[in-house]
C-alpha positions as CSV (number, residue, x, y, z in Angstrom):
1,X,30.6,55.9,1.4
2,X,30.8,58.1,-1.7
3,X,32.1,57.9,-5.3
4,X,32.4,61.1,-7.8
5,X,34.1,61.3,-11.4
6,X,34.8,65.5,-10.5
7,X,37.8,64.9,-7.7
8,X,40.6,64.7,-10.4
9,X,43.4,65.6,-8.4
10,X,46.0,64.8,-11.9
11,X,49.5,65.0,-10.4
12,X,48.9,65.5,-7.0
13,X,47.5,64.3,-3.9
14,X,44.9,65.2,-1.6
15,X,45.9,65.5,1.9
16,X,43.5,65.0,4.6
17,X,42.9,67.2,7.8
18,X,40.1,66.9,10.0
19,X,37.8,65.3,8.2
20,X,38.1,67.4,5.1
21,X,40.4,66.8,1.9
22,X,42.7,69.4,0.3
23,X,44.0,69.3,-3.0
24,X,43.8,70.6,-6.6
25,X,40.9,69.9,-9.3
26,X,42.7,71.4,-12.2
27,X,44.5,74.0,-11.2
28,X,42.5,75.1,-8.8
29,X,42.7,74.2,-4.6
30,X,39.7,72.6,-3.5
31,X,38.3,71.5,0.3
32,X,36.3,68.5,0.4
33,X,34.3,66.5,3.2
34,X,35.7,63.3,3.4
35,X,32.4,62.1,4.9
36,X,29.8,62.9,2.1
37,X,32.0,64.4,-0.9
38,X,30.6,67.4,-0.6
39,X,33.1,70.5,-2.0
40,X,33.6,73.0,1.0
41,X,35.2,75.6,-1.5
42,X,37.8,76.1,-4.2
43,X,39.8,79.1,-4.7
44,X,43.0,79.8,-5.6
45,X,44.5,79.2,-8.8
46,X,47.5,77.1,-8.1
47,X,48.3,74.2,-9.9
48,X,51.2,72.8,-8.3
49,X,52.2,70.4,-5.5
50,X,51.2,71.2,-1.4
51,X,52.6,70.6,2.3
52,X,49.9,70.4,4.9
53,X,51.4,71.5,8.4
54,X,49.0,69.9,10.6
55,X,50.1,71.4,13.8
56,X,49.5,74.8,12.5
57,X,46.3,73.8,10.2
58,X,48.4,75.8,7.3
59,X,49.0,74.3,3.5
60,X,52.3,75.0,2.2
61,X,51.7,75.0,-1.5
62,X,54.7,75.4,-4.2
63,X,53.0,76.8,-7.3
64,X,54.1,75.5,-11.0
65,X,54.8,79.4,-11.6
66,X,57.7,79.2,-8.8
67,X,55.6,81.3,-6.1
68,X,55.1,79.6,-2.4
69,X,51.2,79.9,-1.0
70,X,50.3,80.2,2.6
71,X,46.5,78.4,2.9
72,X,44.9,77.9,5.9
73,X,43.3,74.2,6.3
74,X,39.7,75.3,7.2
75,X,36.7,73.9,5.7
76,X,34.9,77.3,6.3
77,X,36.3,79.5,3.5
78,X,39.2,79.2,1.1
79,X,41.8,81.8,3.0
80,X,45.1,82.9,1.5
81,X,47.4,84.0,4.0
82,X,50.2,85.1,1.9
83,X,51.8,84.4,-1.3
84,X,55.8,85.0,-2.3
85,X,58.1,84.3,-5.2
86,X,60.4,81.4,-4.2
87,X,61.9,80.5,-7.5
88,X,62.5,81.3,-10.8
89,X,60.9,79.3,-13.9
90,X,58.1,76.4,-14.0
91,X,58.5,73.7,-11.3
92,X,56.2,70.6,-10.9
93,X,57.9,69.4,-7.7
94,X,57.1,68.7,-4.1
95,X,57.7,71.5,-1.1
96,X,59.5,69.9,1.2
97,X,59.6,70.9,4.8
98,X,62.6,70.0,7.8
99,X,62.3,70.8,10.8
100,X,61.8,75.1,9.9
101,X,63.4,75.0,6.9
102,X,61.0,74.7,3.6
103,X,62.9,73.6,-0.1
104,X,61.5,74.1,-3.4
105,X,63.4,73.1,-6.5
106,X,62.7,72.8,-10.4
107,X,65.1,71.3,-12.8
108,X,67.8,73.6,-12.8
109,X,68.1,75.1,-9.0
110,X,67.0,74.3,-5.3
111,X,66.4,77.7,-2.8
112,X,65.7,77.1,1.0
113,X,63.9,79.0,3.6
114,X,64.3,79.6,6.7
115,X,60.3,79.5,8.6
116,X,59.1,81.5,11.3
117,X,57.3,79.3,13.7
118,X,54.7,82.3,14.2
């Protein structure tokens, strides 16, 4: 339907939620229609590796800095909901998420949290 050269998502993937792509150009998160290409938003400067929670419409995104980002999945506007240290030291790994527990690890320690559902 649509080609473009700027949707470099370098380490990552994009992850795909009603109709729209998340993921990073750069460093930076970026919605895009998966329809026409066109770029929704971008905000937040991330770089890192991302969860999407599709029940809840929320990305879960583990920052190379250590930090763990709440984004909500809305093509609308790009909308932090909150943003917390998780671990210390650069990390270039997936979150991973079980059941309501979320992991994040580097290469010299793993931390879990326990998730609210609300």
């Amino acid at each position: 339907l649509w080609t473009s050269s700027g949707r470099k998502p370098s380490f990552n993937d994009f992850v795909i939620y009603k109709g729209h792509a998340y993921g990073f150009v750069g460093r930076m998160l970026a919605c895009i229609d998966i329809y026409d290409g066109t770029r929704k938003w971008r905000g937040g400067r991330y770089g890192g590796f991302m969860v999407l929670l599709a029940d809840q419409g929320l990305l879960v995104i583990l920052t190379e800095k250590g930090e763990v980002a709440l984004v909500r999945a809305s093509p609308d506007k790009f909308e932090e909901l909150a943003i917390i240290p998780a671990i210390e030291g650069k990390t270039w790994n997936h979150p991973v998420m079980v059941g309501d527990i979320l992991l994040v690890r580097n290469s010299l320690e793993m931390v879990a949290f326990q998730l609210s559902p609300s």
